[in-house]
N, C-alpha and C positions, 0 to 999 in steps of 0.2 A: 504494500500500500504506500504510495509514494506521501510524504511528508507533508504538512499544511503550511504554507505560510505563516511569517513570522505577521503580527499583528503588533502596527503601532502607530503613535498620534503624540504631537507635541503634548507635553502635558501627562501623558502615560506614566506610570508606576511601573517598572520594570524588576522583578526577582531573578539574576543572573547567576546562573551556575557553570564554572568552568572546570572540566575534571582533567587531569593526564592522562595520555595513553595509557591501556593496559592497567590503570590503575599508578603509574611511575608517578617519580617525582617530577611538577613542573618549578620550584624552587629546591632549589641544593642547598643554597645558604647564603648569608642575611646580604651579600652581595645581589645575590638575583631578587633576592626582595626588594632592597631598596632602589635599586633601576626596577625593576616593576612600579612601584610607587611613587618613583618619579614620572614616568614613562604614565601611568595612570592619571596623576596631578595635572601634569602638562595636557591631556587629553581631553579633561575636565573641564580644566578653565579655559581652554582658546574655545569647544564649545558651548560653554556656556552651562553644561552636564550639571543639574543636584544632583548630589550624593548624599545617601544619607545613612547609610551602613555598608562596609568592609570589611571581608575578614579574609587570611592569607594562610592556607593549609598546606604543608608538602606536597600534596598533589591534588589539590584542586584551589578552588579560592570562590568568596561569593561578591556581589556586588545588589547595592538596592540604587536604581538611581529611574534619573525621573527624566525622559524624552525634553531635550530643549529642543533648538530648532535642524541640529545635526540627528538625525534619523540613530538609533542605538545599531543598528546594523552596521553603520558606519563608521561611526566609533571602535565598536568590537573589534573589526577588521583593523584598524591600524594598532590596536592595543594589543591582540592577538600576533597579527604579524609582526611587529615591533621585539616584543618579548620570545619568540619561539624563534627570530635571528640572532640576538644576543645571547638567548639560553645555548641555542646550538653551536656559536661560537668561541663561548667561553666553555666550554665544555668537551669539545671538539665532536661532538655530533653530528648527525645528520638526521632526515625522515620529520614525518609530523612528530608533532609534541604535545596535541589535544586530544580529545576522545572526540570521534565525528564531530558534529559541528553545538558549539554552545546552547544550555536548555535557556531558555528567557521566558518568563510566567510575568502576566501582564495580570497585574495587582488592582484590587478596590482600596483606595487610597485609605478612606474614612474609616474600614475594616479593619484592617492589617497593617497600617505603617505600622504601629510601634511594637505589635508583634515581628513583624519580619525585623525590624532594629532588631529586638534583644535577642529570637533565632540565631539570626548572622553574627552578629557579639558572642555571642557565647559558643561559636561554632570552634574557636580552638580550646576551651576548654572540654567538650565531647573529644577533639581530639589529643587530647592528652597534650597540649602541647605545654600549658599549664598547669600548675596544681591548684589554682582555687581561683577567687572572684578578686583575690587581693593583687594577685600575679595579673591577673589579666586585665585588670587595670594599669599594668605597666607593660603589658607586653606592645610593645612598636606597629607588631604589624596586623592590626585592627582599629578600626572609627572608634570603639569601645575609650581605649586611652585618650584619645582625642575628645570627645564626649564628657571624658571626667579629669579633662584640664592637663591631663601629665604628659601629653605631647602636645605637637599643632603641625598644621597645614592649612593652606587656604583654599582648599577645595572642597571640602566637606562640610556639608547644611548642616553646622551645627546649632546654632540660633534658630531657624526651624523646628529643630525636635526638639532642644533644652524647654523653646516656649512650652511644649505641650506637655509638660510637667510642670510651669511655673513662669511668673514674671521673672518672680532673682532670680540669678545663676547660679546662686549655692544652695536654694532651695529645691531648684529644678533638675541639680546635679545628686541630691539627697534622694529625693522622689526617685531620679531614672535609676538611681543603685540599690534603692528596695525594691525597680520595678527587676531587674535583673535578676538581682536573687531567685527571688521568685521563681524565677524561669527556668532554673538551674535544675530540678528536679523535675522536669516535662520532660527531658528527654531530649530522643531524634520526633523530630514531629512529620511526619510525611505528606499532612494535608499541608505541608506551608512550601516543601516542594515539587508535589506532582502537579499544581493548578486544576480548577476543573471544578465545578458546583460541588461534585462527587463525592469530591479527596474533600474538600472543605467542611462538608455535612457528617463526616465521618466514615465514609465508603460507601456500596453500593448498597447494603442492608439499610442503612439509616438513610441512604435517599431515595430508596425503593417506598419508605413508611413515610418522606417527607411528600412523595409524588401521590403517594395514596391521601394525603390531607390536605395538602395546600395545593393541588393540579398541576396542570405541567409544568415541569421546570426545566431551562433551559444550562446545559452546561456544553464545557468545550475544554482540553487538558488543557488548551493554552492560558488560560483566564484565572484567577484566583478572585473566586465574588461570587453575590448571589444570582440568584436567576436572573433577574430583571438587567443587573452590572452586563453578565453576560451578551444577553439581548442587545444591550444598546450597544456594547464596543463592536460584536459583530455586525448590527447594521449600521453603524459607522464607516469600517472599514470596509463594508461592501458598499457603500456608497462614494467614498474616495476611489476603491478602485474602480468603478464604474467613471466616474470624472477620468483619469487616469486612461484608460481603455479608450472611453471617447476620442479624447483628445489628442491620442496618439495615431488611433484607425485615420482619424483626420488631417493628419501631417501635420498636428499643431507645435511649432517648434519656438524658441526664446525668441527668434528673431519677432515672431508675428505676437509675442506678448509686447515686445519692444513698440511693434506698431500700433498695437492696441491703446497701450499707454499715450506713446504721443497723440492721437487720435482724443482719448479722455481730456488731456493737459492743456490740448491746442498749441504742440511744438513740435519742431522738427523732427523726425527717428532716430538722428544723428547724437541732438538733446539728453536725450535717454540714457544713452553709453559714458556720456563725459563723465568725469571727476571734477569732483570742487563742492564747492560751498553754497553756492548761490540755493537758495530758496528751491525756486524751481526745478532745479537737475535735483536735489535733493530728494525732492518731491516723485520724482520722476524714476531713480534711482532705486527710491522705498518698493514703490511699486512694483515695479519691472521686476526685484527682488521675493518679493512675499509672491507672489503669481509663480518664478519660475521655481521655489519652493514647494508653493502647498498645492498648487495645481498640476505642474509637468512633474515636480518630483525628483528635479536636480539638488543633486548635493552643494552645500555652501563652498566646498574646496573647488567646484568644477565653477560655479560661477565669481568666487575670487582669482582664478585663472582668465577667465572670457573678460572680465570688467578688469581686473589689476589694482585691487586695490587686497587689501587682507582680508582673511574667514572672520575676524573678530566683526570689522567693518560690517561685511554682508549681513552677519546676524542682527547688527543692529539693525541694519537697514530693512531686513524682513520686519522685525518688531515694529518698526515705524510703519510699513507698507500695511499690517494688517490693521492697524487702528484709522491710518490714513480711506483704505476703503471701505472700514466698517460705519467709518464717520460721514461718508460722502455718499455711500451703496454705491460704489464700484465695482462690478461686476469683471472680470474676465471677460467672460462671452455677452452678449445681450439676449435677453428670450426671445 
């Protein structure tokens, strides 16, 4: 049965699980970690990527992060490929270094963030990499230390999750380490990695008794939510791709979003493409930007290439583009 598509949208809660081949180690030692997490950091902030739980296991690693405007797909692959050239050449290996290809479980935000937090926090102490809650509060390579003050980086939402324990920070930092604890005796939890209405209700018995009382419910392995979560991110994403599809059967390419824009702006094509400052190319720019994102589905590295300007650049400029035609109803196409 060939494999479903990966499912995602700015904004998306993403549960990522990377394993090594065969079970190996994809970290040797604390060198290959910390080029991982650098290599991660860096990945994070030029897109723009929340993070909000990390954890770094000998052979696998987990990640909670939330769809900015660079697609997680996209990401993956340069954080993946990045790390399994350096692993392989300080090592002097060769061959893949993953298990097939990355799980990604596309999360109910309001449900499960701060479960999946303490999940992945606490993911090296199940692996024995520490001995207790005290250690792993200083272990390096996990959000965990990060979270309770005894490292740092600037890539990870930590003011995000601290708030939802608390206004203060040492209150908030009290609250998240009695929320931990706690967690510590659950165990491996499987409904938090398999996704799926299913795995979340407790398995197929208890969603067998859930369907016999509450009617149909809708699940899918990729999803981690209730029925209705489910429902909407699938017909979400069937309907992007249906956009998507359109527009491609139709030869709709950057050039003719270009002309669209200038067409809206009342300026030249030419307009569109400049760099600078001015009001108007700005304007023009935003546009031309969020369109060849969320409609054709270009990545921000292909169109800081075509324009020349940086990926940091372009992402603003989508930000801007989609408030600019939400404010105006600019459409793409016309009905």
């Amino acid at each position: 049965m060939p494999r479903k598509a990966r499912i995602d949208a700015p904004g998306a809660l993403h549960h990522i699980i990377v394993r090594g081949i065969e079970k190996r180690n994809i970290f040797k030692d604390n060198t290959d970690r910390k080029r991982f997490v650098k290599r991660l950091g860096d990945i994070l902030s030029e897109s723009q990527t929340p993070c909000y739980a990390w954890a770094l296991i000998p052979n696998h690693f987990h990640l909670l992060l939330k769809t900015g405007l660079t697609p997680i797909a996209t990401l993956m692959r340069r954080l993946l490929t990045g790390h399994a050239v350096n692993f392989n050449r300080r090592h002097n290996r060769s061959g893949h270094l993953f298990q097939n290809r990355y799980k990604s479980i596309l999360c109910q935000e309001d449900s499960y963030l701060l479960e999946l937090v303490r999940y992945i926090h606490l993911n090296p102490l199940r692996a024995n990499q520490v001995s207790g809650v005290k250690e792993l509060e200083r272990y390096p390579f996990s959000g965990h230390s990060v979270l309770m003050g005894r490292s740092q980086n600037d890539w990870q939402a930590v003011g995000e999750t601290l708030k939802l324990f608390g206004k203060k920070v040492a209150k908030a930092r009290r609250r998240y380490r009695k929320f931990v604890k706690k967690g510590v005796h659950q165990g491996r939890r499987p409904e938090l990695v398999g996704g799926g209405l299913i795995r979340s209700v407790g398995g197929w018995h208890a969603f067998k008794a859930l369907d016999r009382t509450d009617g149909h419910q809708k699940s899918d392995e990729r999803i981690l939510g209730d029925s209705d979560f489910v429902e909407e991110v699938l017909k979400k994403a069937a309907e992007k791709r249906e956009r998507h599809y359109q527009l491609e059967a139709e030869g709709f390419t950057v050039d003719q979003v270009a002309k669209r824009v200038a067409s809206i702006l009342d300026i030249k094509r030419q307009h569109v493409w400049k760099k600078g400052k001015h009001p108007q190319i700005v304007k023009a720019r935003s546009l031309l930007c969020y369109w060849a994102v969320s409609e054709l589905g270009m990545t921000t590295t292909e169109l800081a290439r075509r324009i020349g300007i940086t990926q940091s650049a372009i992402s603003q400029s989508v930000k801007r583009g989609e408030i600019i035609a939400m404010h105006n109803g600019f459409k793409l196409k016309e009905s």
